[in-house]
N, C-alpha and C positions, 0 to 999 in steps of 0.2 A: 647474487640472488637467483634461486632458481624459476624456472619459467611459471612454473605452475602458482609458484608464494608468489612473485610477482603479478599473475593473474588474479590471482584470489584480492591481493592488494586494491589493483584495476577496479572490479568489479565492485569492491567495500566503497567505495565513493560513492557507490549511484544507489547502494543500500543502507543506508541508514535509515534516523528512526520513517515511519510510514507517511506521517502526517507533517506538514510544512510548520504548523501552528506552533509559536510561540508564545507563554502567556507570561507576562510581567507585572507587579505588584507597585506599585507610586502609595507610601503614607503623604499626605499636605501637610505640609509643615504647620506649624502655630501661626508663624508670624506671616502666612503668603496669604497676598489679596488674593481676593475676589475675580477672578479674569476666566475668559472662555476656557473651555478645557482642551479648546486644538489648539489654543496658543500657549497654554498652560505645557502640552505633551511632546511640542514640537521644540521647547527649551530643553525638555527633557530627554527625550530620545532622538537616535542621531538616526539619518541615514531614513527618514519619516518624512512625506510629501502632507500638507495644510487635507489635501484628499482626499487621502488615503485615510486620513484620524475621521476626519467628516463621512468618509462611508463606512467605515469601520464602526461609527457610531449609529449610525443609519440603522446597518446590519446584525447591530447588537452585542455586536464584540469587544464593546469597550462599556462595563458598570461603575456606579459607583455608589458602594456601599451598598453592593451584592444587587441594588435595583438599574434597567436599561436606562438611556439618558440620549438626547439629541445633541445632535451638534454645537450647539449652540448652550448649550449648558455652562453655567460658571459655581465650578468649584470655588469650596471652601474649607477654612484652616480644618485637619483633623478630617478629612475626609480620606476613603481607601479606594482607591482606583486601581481597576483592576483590566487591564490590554487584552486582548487575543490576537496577534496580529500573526500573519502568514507571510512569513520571511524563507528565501532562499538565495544561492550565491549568484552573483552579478556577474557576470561576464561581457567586458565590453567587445571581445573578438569573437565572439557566438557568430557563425554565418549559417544562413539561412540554407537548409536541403532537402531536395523533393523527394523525402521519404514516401510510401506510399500510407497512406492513412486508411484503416477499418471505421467510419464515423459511419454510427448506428444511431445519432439522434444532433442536433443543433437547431440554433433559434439566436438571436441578438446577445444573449447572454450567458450561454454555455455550450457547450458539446458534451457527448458522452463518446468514446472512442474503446473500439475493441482491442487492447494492445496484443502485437503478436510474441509471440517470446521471442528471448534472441535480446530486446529490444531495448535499452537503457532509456531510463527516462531521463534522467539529471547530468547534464556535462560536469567530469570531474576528470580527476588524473587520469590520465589513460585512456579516457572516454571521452573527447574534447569535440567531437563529431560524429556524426551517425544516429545521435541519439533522440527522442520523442522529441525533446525542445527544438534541437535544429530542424525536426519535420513540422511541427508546430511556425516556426517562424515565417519557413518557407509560404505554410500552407494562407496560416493570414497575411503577408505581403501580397500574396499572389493573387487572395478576391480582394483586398481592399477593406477588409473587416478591421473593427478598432482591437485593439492590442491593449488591454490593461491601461484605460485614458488615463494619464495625468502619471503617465511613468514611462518609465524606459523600457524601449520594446524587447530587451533579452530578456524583459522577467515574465515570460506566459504567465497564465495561470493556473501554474500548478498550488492543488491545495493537496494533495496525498501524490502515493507513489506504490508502486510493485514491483517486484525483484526482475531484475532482469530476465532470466529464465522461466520467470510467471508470465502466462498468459492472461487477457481479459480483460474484464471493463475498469474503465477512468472516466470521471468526470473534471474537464475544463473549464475553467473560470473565464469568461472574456472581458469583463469588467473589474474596478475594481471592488463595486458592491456587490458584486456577486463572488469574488474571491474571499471577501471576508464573510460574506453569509455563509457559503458552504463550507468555510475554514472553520470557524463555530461549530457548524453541524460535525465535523472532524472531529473537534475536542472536545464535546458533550459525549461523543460515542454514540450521537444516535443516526447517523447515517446507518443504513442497512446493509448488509456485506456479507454475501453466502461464497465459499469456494467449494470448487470440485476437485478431490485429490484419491489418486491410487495411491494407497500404502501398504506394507507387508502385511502379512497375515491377515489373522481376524481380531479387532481389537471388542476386548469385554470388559463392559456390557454394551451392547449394541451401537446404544445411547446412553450420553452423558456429558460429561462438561470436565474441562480438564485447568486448573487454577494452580499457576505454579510464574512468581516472578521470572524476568529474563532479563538477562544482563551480560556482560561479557566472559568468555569462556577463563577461567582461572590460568588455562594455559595455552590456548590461541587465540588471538588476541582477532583474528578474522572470525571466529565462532562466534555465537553467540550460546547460552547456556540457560538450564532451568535449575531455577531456586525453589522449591517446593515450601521452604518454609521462610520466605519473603527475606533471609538473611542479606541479597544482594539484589540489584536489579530493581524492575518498575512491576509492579503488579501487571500480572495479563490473565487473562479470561477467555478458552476456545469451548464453544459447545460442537459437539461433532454427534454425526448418526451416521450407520453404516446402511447404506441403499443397494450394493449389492456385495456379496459374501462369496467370495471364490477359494476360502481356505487359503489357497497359497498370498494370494493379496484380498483387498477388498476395495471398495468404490465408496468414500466419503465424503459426505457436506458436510462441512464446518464453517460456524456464525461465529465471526467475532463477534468481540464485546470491548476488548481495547485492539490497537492497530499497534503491536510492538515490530520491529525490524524482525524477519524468519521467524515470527511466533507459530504457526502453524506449521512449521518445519519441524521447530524448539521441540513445539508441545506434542508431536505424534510420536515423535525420538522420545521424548520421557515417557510416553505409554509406552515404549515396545514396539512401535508401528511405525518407522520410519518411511519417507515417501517414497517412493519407488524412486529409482536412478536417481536420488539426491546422492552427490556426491562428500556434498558438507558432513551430511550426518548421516553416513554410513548407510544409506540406502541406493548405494550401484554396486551392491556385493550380494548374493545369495540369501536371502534374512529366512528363508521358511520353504522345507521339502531338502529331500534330498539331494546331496550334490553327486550325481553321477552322468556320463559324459552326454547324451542323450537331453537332462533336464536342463543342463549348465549353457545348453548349445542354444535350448531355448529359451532361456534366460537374456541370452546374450542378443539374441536377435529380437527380446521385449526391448531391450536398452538400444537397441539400435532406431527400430521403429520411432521410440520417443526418447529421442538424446538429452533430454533432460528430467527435471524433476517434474511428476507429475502434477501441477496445481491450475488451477484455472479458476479468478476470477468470475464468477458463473451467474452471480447476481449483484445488484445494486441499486438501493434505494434512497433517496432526499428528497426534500421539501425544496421546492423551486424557489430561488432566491425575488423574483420579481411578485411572480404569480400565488405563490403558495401554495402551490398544487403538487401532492403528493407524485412523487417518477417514481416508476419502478423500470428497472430492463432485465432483461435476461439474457445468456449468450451459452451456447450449444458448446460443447467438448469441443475443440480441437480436431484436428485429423489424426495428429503423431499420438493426443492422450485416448482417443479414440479407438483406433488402430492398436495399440497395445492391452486395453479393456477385452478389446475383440479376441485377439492373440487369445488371452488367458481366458476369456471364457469357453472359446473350442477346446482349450487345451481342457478344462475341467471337464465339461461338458461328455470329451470323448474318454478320458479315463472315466469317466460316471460310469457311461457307456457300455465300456471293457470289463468295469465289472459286476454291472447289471448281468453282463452276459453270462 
């Protein structure tokens, strides 16, 4: 296998889909009694703490017959139950490492954390150390803060994710009614979610919204791919606006609307506008202006400045799982996406310049 397929391998473990949430369907049989419904769910699904169903219900992640229900609720025959629960993979060799952490907000019940790129959230193949969780474990052993009560301490709380190479905000669950609250808030889609991203050119119309399923690439199976006429894949949804316009690239926010694995990647590749030094989708190659030896050089020293793709997590908003108080945060560009903004806007700037003159 070569280095690079093996890389891209690597890295596909810590990218998958965005959101941890799971949602599963239970019909009640005819003939089942009457009994609690965490003892009802705890027959039924494996690998599920008395807890977790009981905060899970708390936090509204668990209906029945489309209406919210307490813990203590007793199902009945012909009823549809309906889970959201925030599942990820157990590792009992997880050790704990004094990552350094950006934490731009915490309280008894969450964190909000600035991830730096570079940075893998989720241990998987290849990634078994280094990554946010093993900085996560270290970071709560080390004050003495509760770790997801009434579970096992390798399962932080993650309820979402961003691609390794992605910078910017996360929000952490330190409970577990607060991992199912904010897990919910994940698969509603109404969590707020703004990114900053350079892409090639100028994309038109300014503003606008770009609707095209995503799914797996037909013939790389690391890719992921857009279906414009929902033939394959999950529906996804990017609103983007262009804030500033340099012709050769431009500087866009993009709002989600669903959270699919590289949608924002997917979706500017299917307009035409791929992210600047994205490697996946053909944004570390020349996409707009001339290639001659002079522009190529400066190209090359834009990719060097930000060796990766340019996205940054830039906002983020939820309902606080305790309080119910409206969070919002923000977080400022980067240095390296920064720094190549800059690049390119001298470089417009003084051709303007040249030929104002």
């Amino acid at each position: 296998m070569q280095k690079e397929e093996q890389k891209d391998i690597q890295d596909e473990t810590a990218e998958q889909d965005q959101s941890f949430v799971e949602h599963t369907q239970i019909s009640v049989d005819p003939g089942q009694e009457q009994i609690r419904i965490d003892k009802f769910l705890m027959a039924k699904l494996s690998n599920i703490t008395r807890t977790k169903i009981q905060n899970s219900a708390k936090a509204g992640s668990i209906t029945v017959n489309g209406k919210q229900i307490k813990p203590n609720h007793k199902i009945k025959p012909g009823d549809i139950i309906d889970i959201y629960i925030v599942k990820h993979p157990e590792n009992d060799t997880l050790i704990a490492q004094d990552i350094p952490l950006n934490i731009v907000y915490e309280d008894d019940h969450l964190m909000v954390i600035n991830k730096q790129a570079g940075l893998v959230v989720h241990p998987g193949i290849g990634n078994m150390n280094g990554t946010l969780v093993n900085a996560l474990k270290y970071y709560f052993k080390d004050k003495e803060l509760p770790v997801m009560q009434g579970n096992v301490e390798n399962r932080i709380g993650l309820v979402h994710r961003i691609d390794k190479n992605t910078s910017g905000l996360m929000v952490i669950a330190k409970t577990e009614f607060a991992m199912a609250h904010l897990g919910k808030q994940f698969y509603d889609h109404s969590i707020q979610r703004k990114y900053t991203a350079l892409v090639w050119g100028s994309p038109e119309p300014e503003k606008g919204s770009i609707e095209a399923h995503i799914g797996r690439h037909p013939q790389h199976r690391i890719l992921r791919y857009a279906y414009p006429d929902g033939e394959e894949g999950k529906w996804a949804k990017t609103h983007y606006k262009v804030t500033l316009d340099m012709y050769y690239v431009s500087v866009v926010e993009c709002t989600l609307e669903t959270g699919r694995t590289h949608q924002i990647r997917v979706h500017m590749q299917h307009l035409g506008h791929p992210l600047f030094n994205d490697y996946r989708y053909g944004g570390d190659s020349i996409r707009k202006g001339t290639v001659f030896n002079k522009y190529k050089q400066f190209v090359q020293n834009c990719f060097e400045v930000c060796p990766r793709h340019a996205l940054h997590a830039s906002e983020l908003g939820f309902i606080h799982p305790e309080s119910g108080e409206e969070m919002f945060f923000k977080s400022e560009l980067p240095e390296d996406m920064q720094a190549a903004v800059d690049k390119w806007y001298h470089y417009v700037d003084t051709k303007r310049t040249k030929t104002d003159a």
